[in-house]
N, C-alpha and C positions, 0 to 999 in steps of 0.2 A: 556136521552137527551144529544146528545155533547154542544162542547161549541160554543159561537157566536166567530162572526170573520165577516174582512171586508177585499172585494177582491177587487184588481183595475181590474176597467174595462177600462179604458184609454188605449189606444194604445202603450206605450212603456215599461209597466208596467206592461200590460195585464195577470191577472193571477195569481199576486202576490198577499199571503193571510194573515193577521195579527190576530191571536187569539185575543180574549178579556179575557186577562187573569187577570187584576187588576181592580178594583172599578172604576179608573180614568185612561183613556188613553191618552195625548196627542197628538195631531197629528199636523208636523209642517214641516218647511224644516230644522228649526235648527238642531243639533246632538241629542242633548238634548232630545229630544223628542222622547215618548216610540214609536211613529209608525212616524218615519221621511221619508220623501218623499221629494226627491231633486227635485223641481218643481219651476220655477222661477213664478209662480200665486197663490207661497201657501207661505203663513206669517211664520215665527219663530216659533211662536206658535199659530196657526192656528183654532183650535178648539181643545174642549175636548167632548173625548163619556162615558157619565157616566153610571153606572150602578144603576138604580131606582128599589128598589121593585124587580119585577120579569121579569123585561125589560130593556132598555136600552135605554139611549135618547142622544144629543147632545146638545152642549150649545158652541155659537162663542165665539172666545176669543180677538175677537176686529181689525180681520183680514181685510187687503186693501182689496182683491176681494172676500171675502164672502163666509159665508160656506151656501149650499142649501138642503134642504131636497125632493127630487119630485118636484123639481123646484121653491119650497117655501124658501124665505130668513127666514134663520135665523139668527133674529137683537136682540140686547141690552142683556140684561140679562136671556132673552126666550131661556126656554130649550125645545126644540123639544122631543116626542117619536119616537123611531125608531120601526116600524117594520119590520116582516120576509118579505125581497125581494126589502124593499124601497133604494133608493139608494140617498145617501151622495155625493153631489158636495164639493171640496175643492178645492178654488180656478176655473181650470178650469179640475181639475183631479176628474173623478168619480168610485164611490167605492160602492160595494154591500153590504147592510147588510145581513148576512146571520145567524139569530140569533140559530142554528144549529135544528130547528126544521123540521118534516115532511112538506111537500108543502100540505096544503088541497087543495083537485077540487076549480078551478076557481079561484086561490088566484094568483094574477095579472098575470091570464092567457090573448091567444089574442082571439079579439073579432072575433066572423066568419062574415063576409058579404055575403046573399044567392045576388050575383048581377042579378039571373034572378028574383026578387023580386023589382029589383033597377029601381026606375022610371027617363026616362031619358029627360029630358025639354030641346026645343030648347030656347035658347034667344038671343039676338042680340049682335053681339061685336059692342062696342065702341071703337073708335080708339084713340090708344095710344098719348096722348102727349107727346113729346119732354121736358120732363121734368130739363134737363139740360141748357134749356132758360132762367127758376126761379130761379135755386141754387147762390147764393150770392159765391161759391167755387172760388178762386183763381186759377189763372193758375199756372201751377207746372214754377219754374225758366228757365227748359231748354227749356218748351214751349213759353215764355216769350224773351226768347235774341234772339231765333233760327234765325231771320234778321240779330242781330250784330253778331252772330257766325260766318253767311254763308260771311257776308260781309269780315269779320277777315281773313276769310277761302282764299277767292278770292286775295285780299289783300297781302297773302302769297306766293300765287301761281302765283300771278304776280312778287316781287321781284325775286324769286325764276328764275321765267325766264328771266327778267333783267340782273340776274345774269349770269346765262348760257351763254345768247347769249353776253355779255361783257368777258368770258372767251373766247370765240368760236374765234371774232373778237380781242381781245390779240396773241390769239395764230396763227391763219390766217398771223396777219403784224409782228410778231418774225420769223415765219417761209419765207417771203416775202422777210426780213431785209436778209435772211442767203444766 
């Protein structure tokens, strides 16, 4: 049997694989930390994946956004089992367990849908409300001034032409004077 190990599957990390080679790993953004991952959604010291018995399980280490197991938090002093293929949220970085064993048939394989078996039911749409009548949301600020803006705006663009045409009429009776 090889050894386990945890792969990211995140997008810019994609691929990257860390053995489980001590009893305790920590995983975190700090240095410090035996599997560090520079991730601004992943704590200092973020979780640890301990090695139980003949398996391996996770246990948080008191992290702001939460270590997950298959979508399941895991809170307080709750050490999760890890099995082969479940995958490990940290923060918002996700990672494979791959506890280095053979895949058995159907072990979180996908589901087939036969769709000429799929029965298909009309039912009636309902029409959508305008649900942004209810939201108690605040208008963003530049939605909010965009009158004193346009006003400011105009405002401008009249001195501006004040100005011009009090150049225009200077220069008209200098050159008049000559």
């Amino acid at each position: 049997m090889s050894e386990a190990k945890l792969i990211i599957l995140s997008e810019d990390k994609r691929g990257t694989s860390f053995p489980l080679l001590k009893e305790e790993i920590t995983i975190g953004r700090a240095n410090n930390a035996d599997f560090c991952i520079q991730d601004p959604t992943i704590s200092g010291h973020h979780c640890t994946v301990i090695q139980t018995g003949d398996g391996w399980s996770v246990r948080d280490e008191g992290s702001t956004n939460g270590t997950r197991v298959n979508g399941e938090d895991v809170e307080g002093e709750r050490i999760v089992p890890l099995n082969q293929g479940d995958i490990l949220q940290v923060g918002s970085v996700e990672l494979l367990f791959d506890d280095g064993s053979e895949r058995l048939p159907d072990t979180h394989g996908a589901k087939v849908i036969n769709l000429e078996e799929t029965v298909v039911v009309d039912s009636p749409m309902r029409s959508m409300e305008n649900l942004g009548t209810r939201t108690k949301a605040k208008k963003s600020d530049s939605l909010r001034d965009n009158g004193t803006q346009k006003g400011i705006f105009i405002l401008i663009l009249v001195l501006l032409a004040i100005g011009v045409v009090s150049a225009l009429v200077y220069l008209f009776l200098q050159m008049n004077k000559a």
